[in-house]
C-alpha positions, 0 to 999 in steps of 0.5 A: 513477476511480469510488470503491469501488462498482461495477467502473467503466470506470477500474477496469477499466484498472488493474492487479491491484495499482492495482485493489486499492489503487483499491477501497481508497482508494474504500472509505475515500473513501465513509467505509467503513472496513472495507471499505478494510481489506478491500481492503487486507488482500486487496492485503496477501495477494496481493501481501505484498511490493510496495512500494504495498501496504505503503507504502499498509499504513503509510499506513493503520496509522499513519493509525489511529493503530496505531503497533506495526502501524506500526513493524511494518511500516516495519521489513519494508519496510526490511528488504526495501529493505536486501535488495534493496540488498544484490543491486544497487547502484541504489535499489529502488522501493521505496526511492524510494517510502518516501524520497518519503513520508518528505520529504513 
């Protein structure tokens, strides 16, 4: 996968939300920084309630060292899981994302 510059042919294979998350994390690989919370911000608007985008958002804030932006953002994502839980009785992806990364 090519980093943040041009649209590389991987790129190009990737959906909305990956293709979002891929110019992010090529932004931060490059040492952008700015540029990977454009990225992310853009991801964060467009798509406010998949479970990547705001894993990645957590990722990010607690990462930068931004523990209220952090904790805000966990606490969405629990209340979405809670919600979701509430409608099925299965774990949601999202649910299955956060409790991978909170074994990591």
């Amino acid at each position: 996968m090519e980093g943040g510059g041009g649209g590389g042919s991987d790129l190009a294979k990737l959906g909305d939300v990956e293709y979002l998350l891929a110019r992010c994390a090529g932004a931060r690989r490059q040492g952008d920084a700015s540029a990977a919370r454009a990225w992310l911000a853009t991801a964060r608007m467009v798509f406010p309630r998949d479970a990547r985008v705001q894993m990645e958002a957590y990722r990010d804030q607690s990462q930068g060292r931004r523990a209220r932006q952090a904790a805000r953002t966990l606490g969405v994502m629990l209340e979405s899981m809670d919600s979701a839980s509430s409608t099925t009785s299965a774990p949601s992806g999202g649910e299955k994302l956060l409790r991978h990364e909170v074994a990591r």
